[in-house]
N, C-alpha and C positions, 0 to 999 in steps of 0.2 A: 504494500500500500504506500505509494510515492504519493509527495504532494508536491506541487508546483512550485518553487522557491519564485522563480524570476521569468518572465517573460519580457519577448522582444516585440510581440507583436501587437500594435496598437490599439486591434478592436478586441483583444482578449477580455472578457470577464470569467470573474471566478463564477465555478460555478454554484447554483444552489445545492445546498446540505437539505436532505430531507431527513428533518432529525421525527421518525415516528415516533409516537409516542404510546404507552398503553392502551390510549382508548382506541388503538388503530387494529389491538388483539383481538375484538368481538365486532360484528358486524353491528350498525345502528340500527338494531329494528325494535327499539320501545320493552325491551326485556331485559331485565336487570340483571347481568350474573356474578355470583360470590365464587371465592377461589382462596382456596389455602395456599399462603404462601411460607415459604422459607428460607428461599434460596437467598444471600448475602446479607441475612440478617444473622448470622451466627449460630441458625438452629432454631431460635424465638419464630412463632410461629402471627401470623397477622392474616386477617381476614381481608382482601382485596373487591372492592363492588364493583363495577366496571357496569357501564350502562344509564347510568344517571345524567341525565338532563344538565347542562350547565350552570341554567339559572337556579337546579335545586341541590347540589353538589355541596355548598356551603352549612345549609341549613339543616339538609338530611345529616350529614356526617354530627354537627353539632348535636341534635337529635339522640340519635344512635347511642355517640360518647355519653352524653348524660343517662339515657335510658338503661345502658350497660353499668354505669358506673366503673369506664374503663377511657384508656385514653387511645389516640389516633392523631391521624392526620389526613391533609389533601393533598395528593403530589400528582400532576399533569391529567387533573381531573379525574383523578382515579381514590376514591374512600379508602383508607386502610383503618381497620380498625383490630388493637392490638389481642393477642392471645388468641386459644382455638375457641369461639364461641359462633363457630358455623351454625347451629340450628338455633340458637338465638335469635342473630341475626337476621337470619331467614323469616323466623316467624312474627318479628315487628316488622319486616316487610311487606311481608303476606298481609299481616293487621293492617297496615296503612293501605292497602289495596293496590300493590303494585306487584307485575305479575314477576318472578322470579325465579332461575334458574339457575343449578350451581354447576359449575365450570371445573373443569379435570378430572381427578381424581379422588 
């Protein structure tokens, strides 16, 4: 993977980085999915939503953390909400009426 140091040629531009992001993992179609994560957290395990609305992203997750009495965060529009409490989660989803489905394994 070389990167261009120096160019001679006048009309060169760099090109665009498409930097994807998580919500690029599940397709947009109105369905919410949770996912156990692990990987480069040490082992610690976090609950991942993927599927949430932008405009509700902030609020839900705030929601969540209080309701759980656990902490989280929001990183590139993706909910992480900490520890294994997969079917928790899942069922104040379901309670708020939004449909949802769990993702991997």
């Amino acid at each position: 993977m070389n990167k261009l140091v120096y160019s001679t040629d006048p009309n060169w531009q760099a090109p665009t980085e498409d930097h994807s992001t998580q919500e690029g993992l599940f397709p947009n179609d109105g369905v919410i999915r949770l996912r156990r994560e692990t990987k480069g957290r040490k082992g610690a395990g976090v609950i991942c939503i993927y599927g949430v609305p932008s405009t509700e992203v902030g609020a839900l997750a705030k929601q969540l953390k209080k309701q759980l009495g656990t902490g989280g965060a929001v990183k590139k529009g993706v909910i992480e909400i900490q520890g294994d409490r997969l079917a928790q989660v899942q069922a104040l989803l379901v309670k708020a009426g939004l449909k949802v489905k769990q993702a991997g394994g």
